[in-house]
N, C-alpha and C positions, 0 to 999 in steps of 0.2 A: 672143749676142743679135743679133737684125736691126738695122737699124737706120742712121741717119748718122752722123760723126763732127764735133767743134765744133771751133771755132778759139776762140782768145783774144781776141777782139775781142766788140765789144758785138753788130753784128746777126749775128751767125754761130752763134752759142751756139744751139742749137737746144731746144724745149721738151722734158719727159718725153713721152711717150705709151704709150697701154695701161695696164694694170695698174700698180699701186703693186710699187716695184720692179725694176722695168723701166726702167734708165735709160740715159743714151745708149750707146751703143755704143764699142770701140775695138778697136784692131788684135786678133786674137787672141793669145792667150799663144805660141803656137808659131811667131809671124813677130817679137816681140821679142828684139834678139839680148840673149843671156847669160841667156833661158828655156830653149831646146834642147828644148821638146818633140817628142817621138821619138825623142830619144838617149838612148842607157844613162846619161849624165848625168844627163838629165834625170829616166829614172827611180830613178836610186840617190836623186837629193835628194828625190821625189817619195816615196819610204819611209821617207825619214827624218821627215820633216813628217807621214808618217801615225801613225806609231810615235809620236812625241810628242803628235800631235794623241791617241791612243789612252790614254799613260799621264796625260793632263790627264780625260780621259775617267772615268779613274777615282778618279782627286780629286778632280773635281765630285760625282759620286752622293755618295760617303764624308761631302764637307763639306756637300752638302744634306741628307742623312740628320740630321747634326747641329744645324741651323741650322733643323728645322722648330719653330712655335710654332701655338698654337691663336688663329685670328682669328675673330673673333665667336665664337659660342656654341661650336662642335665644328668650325670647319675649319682643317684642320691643314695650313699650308703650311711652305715655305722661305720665309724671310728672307733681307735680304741676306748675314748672317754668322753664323760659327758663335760669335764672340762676341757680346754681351751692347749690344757699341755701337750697332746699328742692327737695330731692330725695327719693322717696317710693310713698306710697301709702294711703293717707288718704280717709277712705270714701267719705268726701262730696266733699273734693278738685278734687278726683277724678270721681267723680259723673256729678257733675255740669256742664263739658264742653259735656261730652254724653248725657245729657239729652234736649241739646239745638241743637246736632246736633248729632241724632243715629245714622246715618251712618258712624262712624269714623272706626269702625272694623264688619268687618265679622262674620258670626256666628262661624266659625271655631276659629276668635280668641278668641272673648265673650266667648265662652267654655274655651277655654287656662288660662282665664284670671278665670275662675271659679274655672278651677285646681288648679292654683298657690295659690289661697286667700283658697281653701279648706288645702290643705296640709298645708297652714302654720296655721291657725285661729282653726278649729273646735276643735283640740284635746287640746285646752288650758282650764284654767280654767275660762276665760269669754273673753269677744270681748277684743283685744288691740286698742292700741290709731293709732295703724300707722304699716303697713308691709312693710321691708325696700327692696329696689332690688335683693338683695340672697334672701330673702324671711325669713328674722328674723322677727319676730314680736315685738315689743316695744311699752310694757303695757301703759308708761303715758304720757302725755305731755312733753315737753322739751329736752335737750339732755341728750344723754345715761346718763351721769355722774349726772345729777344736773334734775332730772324729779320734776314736780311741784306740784305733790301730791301723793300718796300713794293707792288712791281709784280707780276704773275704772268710768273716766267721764262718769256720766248720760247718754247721749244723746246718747250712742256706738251701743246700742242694735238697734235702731233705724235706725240708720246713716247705720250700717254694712246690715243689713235685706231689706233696702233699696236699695241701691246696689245691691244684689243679685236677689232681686225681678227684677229692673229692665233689670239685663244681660238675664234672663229666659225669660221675656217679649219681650226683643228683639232678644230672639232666642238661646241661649245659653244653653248647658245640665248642669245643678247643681249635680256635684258627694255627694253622703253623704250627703242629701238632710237631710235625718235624725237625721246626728250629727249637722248642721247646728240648725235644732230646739233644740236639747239639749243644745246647748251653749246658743242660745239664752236665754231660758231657764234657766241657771244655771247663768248668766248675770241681768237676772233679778230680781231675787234672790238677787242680789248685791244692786238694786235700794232700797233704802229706801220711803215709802210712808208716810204721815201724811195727815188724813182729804181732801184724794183722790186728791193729788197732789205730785209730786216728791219733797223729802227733803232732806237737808241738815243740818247735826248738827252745827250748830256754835263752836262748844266748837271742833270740829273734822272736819273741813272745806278740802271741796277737788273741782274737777271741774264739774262746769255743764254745760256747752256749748262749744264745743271745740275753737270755735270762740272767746269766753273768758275767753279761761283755764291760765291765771295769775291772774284773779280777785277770790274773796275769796266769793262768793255769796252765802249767807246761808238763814235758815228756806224756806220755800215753793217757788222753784224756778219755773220762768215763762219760760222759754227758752226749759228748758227740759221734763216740764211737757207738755208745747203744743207737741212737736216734738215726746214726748212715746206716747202721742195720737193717730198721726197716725202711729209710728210705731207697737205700739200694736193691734190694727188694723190691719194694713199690715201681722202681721206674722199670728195672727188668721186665717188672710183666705189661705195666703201660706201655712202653716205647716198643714192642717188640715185635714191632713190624715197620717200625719207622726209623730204624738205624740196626749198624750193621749185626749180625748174632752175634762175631766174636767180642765186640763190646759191650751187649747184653752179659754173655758169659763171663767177661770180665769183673763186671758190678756184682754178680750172682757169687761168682769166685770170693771178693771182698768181703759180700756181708755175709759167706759160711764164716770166715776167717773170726768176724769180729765176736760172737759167741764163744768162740773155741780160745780166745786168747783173753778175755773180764780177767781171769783169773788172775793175770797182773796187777791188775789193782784193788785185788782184795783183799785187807791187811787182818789178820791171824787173831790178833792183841784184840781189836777195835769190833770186830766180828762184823762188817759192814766195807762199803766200797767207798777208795778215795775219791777225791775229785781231780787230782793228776799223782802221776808220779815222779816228778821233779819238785816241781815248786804247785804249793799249796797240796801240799798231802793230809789233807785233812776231810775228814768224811763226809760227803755229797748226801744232805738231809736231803732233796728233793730227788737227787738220782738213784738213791737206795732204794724210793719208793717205785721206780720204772724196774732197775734191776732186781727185786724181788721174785718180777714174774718171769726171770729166766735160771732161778737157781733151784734145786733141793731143798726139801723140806728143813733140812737140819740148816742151814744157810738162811730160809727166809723166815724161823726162829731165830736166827742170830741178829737179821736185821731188826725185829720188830723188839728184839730183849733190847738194843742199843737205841732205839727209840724210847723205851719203859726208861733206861737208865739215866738219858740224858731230857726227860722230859721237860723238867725246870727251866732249863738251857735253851730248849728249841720251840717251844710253843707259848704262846702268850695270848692270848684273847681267843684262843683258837686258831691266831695266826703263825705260820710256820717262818722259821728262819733258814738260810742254805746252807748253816753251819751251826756248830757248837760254840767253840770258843769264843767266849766274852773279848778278846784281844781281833778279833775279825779275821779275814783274811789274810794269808802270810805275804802275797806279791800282789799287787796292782797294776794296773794300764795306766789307771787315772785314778787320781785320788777321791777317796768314797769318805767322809769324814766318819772316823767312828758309830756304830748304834744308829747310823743311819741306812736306808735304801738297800743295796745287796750288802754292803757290810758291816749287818746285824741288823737289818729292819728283818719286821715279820711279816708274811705274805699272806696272801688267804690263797691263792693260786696254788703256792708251795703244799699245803693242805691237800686240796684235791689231789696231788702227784701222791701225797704219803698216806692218805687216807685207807684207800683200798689195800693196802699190805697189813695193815696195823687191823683190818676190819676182821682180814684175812684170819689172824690169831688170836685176835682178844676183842670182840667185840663191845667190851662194857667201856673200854679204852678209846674206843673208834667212835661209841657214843656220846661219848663226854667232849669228847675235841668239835665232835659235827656240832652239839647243840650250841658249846660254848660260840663256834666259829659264827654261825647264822643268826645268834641273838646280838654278836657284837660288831661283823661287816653290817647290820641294819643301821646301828645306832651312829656310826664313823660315818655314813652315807659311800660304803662300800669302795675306801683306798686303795692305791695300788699297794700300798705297803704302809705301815706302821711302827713308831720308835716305841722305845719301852714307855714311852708316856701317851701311846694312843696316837701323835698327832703322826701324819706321814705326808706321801705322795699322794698323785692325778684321784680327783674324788671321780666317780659313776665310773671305777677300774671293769672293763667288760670282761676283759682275761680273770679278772679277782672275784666273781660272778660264776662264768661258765666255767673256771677250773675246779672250784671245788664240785660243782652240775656234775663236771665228770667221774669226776670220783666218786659222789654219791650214788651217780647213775650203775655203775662197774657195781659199785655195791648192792644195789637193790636188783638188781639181772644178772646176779653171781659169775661175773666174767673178767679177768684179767684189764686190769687198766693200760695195759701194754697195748690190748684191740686200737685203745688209740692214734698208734701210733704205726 
């Protein structure tokens, strides 16, 4: 991609521009040493990531085949899993296996699928966290009874407009193209910002990454401040004829700002970014690997040495953890019982985020985690997550399939895993 490169300082960070997607720029893969692209190296390892990227390929179709249910009256989609735990429709859960293989539906049903998410979503008073198969919607995390916070997580506006963009892109008609921008819209309104990054009150703690809506992560969050990035972005140029400009210009205004300000939560000591800077300041293993592809070379060195250093800590069967520290997270919503689930299971999802950064600088290291990861999500029947003794969460995990797809994929077509997003 064209483009300038940012430094770590506050006015140097440069904004997104163009398309959603398109985010800054950095050295190419083939000028970072210990890539070797053009060498036999480089292409032995570049087969091995496609072979694997290939046999996950075909454990995604198998576990979506299994995992379809009927949503509304006759549409037969994938859910997240092939078991029984999670039925509806989460953005990214359900994002993430399409994006790795668009041709799972037709454009006749990509339409279907734009009906159903319009009818339930646009006439609410901001995104929900999840539309369940009748097509109810449920605002927070957790279940019906016991939800894990009160606020509409951060990331929704993003995560939902994402989605939609890309049913349109693959062919899909968007009804209410319009209410679509007003929710949006009235959603964001919900985000609170400080010193041009997404915030959280400590004294009023809710979710900021769905991925870690039990943890209590407050003051300037890094998870959801990268991801309004590109979603604000993304809807500027979607909406931009279906709501007013100065609103447009308003989200475009935001997601310059959020670039220009990371540099708050990048701690000095730790050579990597936190996951807030209040409560749980502690390094964001899966958002280091997003944030990588908006820093300097000397930065996205610092992230992948704090990966070499804490390796022991964060990987385990090749599955990735969202933290270091054996002791878990410092604040909670709801309690996560130790070494389990986000506070300290290991993810295979988490992998795919960190993969491509790590592949970025030390390829023999990026090797060892993909082959370790793919030999042993086969053998578990592909969990959402994993304790230190193998057993975990929802088995036929789709997101724990197509996440690491993605990262493999970024890595075998030498492009920023950030395109994702």
């Amino acid at each position: 991609m064209a483009g300038k490169k940012i430094r770590l300082s506050r006015r140097k960070f440069l904004a997104l521009t163009g398309k959603a997607g398109a985010v800054l720029s950095i050295a190419p893969i083939d000028l970072i040493p210990g890539s070797g692209t053009g060498s036999e190296g480089y292409k032995s390892n570049n087969d091995i990531f496609r072979k694997l990227l290939e046999r996950l390929r075909e454990s995604l179709l198998e576990s979506l085949t299994r995992s379809k249910i009927v949503f509304g009256s006759s549409l037969k989609l994938h859910s997240p899993s092939v078991s029984a735990t999670y039925r509806g429709i989460w953005p990214d859960d359900f994002l993430y296996p399409m994006m790795v293989q668009p041709d799972l539906y037709n454009k006749e049903e990509l339409t279907a699928i734009a009906r159903f998410l319009t009818e339930s979503i646009v006439d609410l008073p901001c995104f929900p966290d999840r539309v369940e198969a009748d097509g109810m919607p449920v605002m927070q995390p957790g279940s019906l009874n016991s939800p894990h916070a009160i606020h509409m997580p951060l990331h929704l506006p993003a995560a939902w407009i994402r989605l939609i963009d890309h049913l349109e892109k693959w062919g899909a008609e968007i009804p209410r193209k319009e209410d679509w921008a007003r929710i949006f819209e009235r959603s964001m309104e919900l985000v609170p910002f400080s010193c041009g990054l997404a915030y959280i009150d400590p004294q009023h703690p809710g979710v900021d990454f769905g991925f870690h809506d039990p943890e209590a992560i407050t003051g300037f969050v890094l998870m959801s401040s990268m991801i309004l990035h590109f979603g604000l972005t993304r809807a500027a140029r979607f909406f931009d004829n279906c709501i007013d400009k100065d609103v447009t210009t308003r989200w475009t205004r935001l997601a310059k700002g959020i670039p220009e300000n990371l540099y708050r939560l990048f701690d000095k000591e730790e050579g990597a970014f936190l996951a807030g800077s209040k409560d749980c300041r502690q390094v964001n293993v899966w958002g280091n690997g997003l944030a990588y592809w908006m820093v300097e070379p000397a930065e996205q060195k610092s992230i992948v040495d704090w990966y070499r250093k804490h390796r022991d800590d964060i990987f385990l069967k090749g599955f990735t953890r969202q933290i270091a520290e054996k002791d878990g997270w410092q604040r909670q919503l709801v309690n996560v019982p130790l070494g389990s689930y986000t506070n300290g299971g290991f993810w295979s999802i988490g992998t795919g985020w960190v993969l491509p950064a790590i592949a970025h600088q030390d390829i023999e290291f990026a090797v060892e985690i993909a082959k370790e990861l793919v030999a042993n999500v086969e053998k578990l029947a592909f969990p959402e997550w994993i304790d230190s003794k193998g057993a975990g969460g929802a088995m036929g995990f789709l997101a724990g399939i197509a996440g690491p797809m993605m990262g493999l994929t970024a890595i075998v077509e030498q492009r920023p895993f950030s395109d994702y997003f």
